[in-house]
C-alpha positions in Angstrom: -10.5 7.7 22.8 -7.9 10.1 21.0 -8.1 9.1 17.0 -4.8 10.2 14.7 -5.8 10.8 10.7 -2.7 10.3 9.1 -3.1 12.0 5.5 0.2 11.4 2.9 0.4 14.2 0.4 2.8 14.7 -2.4 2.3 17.8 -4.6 -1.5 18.4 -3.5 -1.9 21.8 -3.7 -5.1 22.2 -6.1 -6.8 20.0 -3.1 -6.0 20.3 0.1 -7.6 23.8 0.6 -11.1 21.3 -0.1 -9.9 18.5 2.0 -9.0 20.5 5.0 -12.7 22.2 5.6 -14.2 18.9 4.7 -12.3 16.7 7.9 -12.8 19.9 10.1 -16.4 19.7 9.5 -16.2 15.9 10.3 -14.1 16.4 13.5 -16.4 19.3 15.1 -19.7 17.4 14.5 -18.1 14.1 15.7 -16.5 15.8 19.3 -19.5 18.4 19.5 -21.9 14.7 19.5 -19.7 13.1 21.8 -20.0 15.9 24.4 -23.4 16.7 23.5 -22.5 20.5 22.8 -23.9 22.1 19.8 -20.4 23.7 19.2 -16.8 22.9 20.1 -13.5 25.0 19.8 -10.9 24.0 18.5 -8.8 22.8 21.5 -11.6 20.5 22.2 -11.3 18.9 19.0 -7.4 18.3 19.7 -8.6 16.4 23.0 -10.2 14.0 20.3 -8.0 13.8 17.0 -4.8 14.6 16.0 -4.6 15.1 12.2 -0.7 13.9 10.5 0.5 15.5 7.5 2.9 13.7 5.9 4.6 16.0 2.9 6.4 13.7 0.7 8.7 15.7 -0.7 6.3 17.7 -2.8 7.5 20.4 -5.0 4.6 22.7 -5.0 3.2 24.9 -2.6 1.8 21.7 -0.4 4.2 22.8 2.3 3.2 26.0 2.5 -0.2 25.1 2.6 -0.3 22.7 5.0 2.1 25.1 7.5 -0.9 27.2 7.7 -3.2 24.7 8.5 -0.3 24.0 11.5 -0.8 28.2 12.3 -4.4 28.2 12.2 -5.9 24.7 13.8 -4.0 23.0 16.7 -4.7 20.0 16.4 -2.6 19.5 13.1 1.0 18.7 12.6 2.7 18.0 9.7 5.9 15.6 8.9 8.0 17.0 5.8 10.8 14.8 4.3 13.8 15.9 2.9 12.7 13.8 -0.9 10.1 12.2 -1.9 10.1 8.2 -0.8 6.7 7.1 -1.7 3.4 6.9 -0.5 3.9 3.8 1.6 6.9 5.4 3.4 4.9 8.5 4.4 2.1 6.1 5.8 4.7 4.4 7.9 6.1 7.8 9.2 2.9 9.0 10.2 2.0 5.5 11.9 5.3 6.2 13.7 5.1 9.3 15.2 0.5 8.9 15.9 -0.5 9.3 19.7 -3.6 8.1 19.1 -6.1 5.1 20.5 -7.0 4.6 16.7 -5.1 5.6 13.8 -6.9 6.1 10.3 -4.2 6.4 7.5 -6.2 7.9 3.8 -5.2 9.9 1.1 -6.2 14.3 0.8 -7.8 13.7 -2.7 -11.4 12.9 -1.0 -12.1 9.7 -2.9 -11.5 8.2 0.8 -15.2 9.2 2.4 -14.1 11.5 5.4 -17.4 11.2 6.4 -16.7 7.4 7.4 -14.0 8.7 10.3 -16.3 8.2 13.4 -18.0 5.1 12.2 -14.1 4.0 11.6 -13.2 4.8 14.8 -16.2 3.0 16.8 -15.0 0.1 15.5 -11.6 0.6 17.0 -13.4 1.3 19.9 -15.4 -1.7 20.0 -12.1 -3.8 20.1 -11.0 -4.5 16.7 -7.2 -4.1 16.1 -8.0 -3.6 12.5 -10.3 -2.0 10.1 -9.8 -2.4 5.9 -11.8 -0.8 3.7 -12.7 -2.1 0.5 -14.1 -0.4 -2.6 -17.2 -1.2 -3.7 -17.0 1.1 -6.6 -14.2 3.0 -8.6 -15.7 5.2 -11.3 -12.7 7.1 -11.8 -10.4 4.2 -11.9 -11.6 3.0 -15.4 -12.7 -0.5 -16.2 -9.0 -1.7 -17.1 -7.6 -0.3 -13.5 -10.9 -2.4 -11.9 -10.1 -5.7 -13.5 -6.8 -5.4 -13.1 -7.0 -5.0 -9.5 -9.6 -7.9 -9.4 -6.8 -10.1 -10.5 -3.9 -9.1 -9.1 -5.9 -9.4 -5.5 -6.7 -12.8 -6.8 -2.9 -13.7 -7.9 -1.7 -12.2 -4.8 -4.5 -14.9 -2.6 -3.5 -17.9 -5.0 0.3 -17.2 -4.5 -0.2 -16.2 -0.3 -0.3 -18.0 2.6 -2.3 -14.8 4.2 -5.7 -13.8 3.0 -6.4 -10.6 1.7 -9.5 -8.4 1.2 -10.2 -8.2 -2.4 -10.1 -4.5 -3.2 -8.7 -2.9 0.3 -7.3 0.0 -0.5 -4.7 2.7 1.5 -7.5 4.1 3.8 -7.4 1.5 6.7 -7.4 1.9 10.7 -5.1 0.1 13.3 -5.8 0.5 16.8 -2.5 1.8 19.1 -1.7 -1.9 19.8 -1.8 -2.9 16.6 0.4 0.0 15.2 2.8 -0.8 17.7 3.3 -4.1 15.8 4.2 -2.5 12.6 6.4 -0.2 14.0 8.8 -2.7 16.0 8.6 -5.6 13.4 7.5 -4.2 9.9 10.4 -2.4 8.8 11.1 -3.7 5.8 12.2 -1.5 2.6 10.1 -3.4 -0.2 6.3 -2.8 1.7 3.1 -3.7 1.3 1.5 -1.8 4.3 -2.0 -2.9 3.3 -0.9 -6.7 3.4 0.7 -5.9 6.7 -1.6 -4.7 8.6 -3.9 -7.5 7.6 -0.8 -10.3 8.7 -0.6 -9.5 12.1 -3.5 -11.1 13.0 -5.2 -9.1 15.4 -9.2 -8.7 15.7 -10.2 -7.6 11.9 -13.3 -6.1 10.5 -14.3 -4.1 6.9 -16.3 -2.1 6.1 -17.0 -0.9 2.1 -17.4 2.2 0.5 -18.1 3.9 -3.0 -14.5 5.7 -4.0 -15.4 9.0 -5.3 -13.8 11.4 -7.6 -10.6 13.4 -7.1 -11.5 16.6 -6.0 -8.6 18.3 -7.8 -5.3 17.3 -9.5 -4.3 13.9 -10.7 -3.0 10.3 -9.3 0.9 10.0 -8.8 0.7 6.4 -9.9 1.8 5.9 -13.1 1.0 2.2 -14.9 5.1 1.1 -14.2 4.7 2.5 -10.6 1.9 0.5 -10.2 3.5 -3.1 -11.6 6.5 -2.4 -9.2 4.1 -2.0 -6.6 2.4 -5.3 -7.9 5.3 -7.4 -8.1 6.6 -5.8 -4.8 3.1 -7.0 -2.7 3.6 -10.5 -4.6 7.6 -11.1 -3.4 7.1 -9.8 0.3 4.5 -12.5 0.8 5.1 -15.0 -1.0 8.2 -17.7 -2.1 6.3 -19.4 -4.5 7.4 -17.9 -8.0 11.1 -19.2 -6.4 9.3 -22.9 -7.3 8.0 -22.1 -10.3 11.4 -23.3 -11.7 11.2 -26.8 -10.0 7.6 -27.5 -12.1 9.6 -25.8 -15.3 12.6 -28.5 -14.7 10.1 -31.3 -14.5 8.3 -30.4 -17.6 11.4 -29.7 -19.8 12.4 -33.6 -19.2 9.4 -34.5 -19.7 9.2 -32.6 -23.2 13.2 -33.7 -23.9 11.9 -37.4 -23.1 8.6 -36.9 -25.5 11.2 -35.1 -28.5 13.8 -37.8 -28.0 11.1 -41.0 -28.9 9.8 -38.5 -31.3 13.3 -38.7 -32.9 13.8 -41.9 -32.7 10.9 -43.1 -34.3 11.3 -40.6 -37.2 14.6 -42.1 -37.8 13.7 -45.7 -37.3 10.5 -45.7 -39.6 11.4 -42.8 -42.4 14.9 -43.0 -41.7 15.0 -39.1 -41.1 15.3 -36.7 -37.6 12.9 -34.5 -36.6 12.5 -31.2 -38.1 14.9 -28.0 -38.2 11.7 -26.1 -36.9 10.8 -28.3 -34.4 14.1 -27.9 -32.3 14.5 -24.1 -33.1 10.6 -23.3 -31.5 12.1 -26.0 -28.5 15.3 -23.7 -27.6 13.2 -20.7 -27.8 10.8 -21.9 -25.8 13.4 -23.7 -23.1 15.6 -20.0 -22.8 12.2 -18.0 -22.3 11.6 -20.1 -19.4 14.6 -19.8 -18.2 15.0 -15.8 -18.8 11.7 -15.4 -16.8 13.3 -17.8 -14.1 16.3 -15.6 -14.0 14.1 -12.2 -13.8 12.3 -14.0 -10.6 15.4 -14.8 -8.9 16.9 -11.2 -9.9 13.5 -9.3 -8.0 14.1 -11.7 -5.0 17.8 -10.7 -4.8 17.1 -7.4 -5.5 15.2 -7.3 -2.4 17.9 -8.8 -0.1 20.1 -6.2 -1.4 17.4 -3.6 -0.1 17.1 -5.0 3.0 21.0 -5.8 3.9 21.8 -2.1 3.3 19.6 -1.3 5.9 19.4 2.4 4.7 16.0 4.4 6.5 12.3 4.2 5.2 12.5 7.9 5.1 14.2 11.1 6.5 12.2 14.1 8.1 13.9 17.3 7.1 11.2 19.3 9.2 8.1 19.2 11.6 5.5 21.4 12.3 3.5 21.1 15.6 3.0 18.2 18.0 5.8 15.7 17.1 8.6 14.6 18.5 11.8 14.5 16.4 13.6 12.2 18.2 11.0 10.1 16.8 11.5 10.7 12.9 14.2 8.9 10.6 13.9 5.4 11.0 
């Protein structure tokens, strides 16, 4: 079984001089056990995994790095757009263009355990069409960036018709049949690749692991990337902040109903109305609601207009080894 490591990178170069060593340490003792040799070349190793690049448009010396990992090991190729379109969109290319049996998509920063490749891949092998991975432990996250993502997983499950793994992260396997799936019918523009690969419904297993530090350099989410990303995962799966508006109608007649006896019973036993205040904190209360209703509606539209314009997930300005052009730009 041929596996495909598809590794997204967007201005990586304080760490992918560690990562590389690191998988290539992983890959030799995984092929030199499989064919019970106490070393391998490299050429044996490309019989076995394929390793995927995907440069994201980086603007520091990434490209040039990882064009010399293309010079020096064979079994690595590299996909380099022409801008940078986002983490998820460099996933999908490199799902798009894998060869492999089993495809592991992780990030180069290390806090995904390369170390957990061949027990990922037995698993494919062993007939599961997917593989999430889920966190046990984030020290580097922080204790706000944990809880958070404790609830939004929770939100997400509440709101969902589709169950997701509480904490799976980027750093997942598909097997070739499964990835096949995502790339004929899991285009769309707004993505949540980690709640698609869980919706297709194929075979599914998890296994957990302890995220470790960032070898070098810093995370490219910022907290407003990581809300859009949030309320992106919530709209692609589910319709049901669209209804939030029909339970918001009911009880503003019910509360219209409740101030209206209110009224009248002021006027008919003190002969006065209700308070000034009382109808002031009313209207501000009834146009919030309906302000938040409007910003629901406006993220749903905003999506259709994503989608109608059909524009392409992300365009390859240049590849380096093994792939296929003809395959890029979708």
């Amino acid at each position: 079984m041929k596996v495909s490591v598809v590794v997204s990178c967007y201005n990586e170069e304080a760490v992918l001089n560690k990562f590389m060593p690191e998988i290539y340490r992983i890959f030799k003792e995984d092929v030199s056990g499989r064919l019970n040799k106490p070393s391998v070349t490299d050429e044996e190793i490309k019989e076995y995994y394929e390793l995927i690049f995907v440069n994201d448009g980086s603007t520091d010396k990434t490209l040039d790095i990882l064009k010399g990992f293309v010079k020096t090991y064979p079994f690595v190729c590299v996909i380099s757009f022409s801008r940078n379109f986002g983490h998820e969109a460099a996933m999908i290319a490199g799902l798009d263009n894998a060869s492999g049996d089993a495809i592991i998509c992780m990030d180069s920063d290390l806090q995904h355990p390369v170390e957990l490749i061949p027990e990922i891949a037995e698993k494919i092998e062993q007939g599961y069409g997917v593989v999430t991975m889920i966190r046990k432990k984030n020290k580097s996250a922080g204790l706000i960036k944990n809880i958070t993502s404790k609830g939004f997983y929770a939100v997400l499950n509440r709101l969902s018709s589709v169950h997701f793994d509480a904490n799976a992260s980027d750093f997942f396997a598909i097997s070739k049949k499964a990835a096949n799936v995502v790339r004929t019918n899991y285009r769309e523009r707004t993505r949540f690749l980690r709640g698609f690969i869980q919706d297709i419904g194929f075979r599914k297993t998890s296994i957990e692991y302890e995220a470790k530090d960032r070898a070098a350099g810093h995370s490219k989410y910022s907290i407003r990337k990581l809300m859009d990303f949030a309320i992106s995962a919530l709209i692609s799966f589910s319709d049901k902040p669209l209804k939030i508006s029909l339970f918001f109608g009911g009880f503003a007649g019910f509360l219209g109903v409740v101030i209206m006896i209110y009224t009248i019973i002021q006027k008919v036993m003190h002969n006065t109305p209700a308070g000034y205040a009382t109808i002031i904190v009313v209207l501000c209360f009834m146009f919030a609601i309906l302000f938040i209703l409007l910003g629901i509606i406006g993220e749903y539209i905003g999506i259709l207009f994503k989608e109608i314009k059909g524009r392409p997930i992300y365009i390859v300005e240049d590849t380096f080894g093994d792939i296929k052009e003809e395959s890029c730009n979708k």
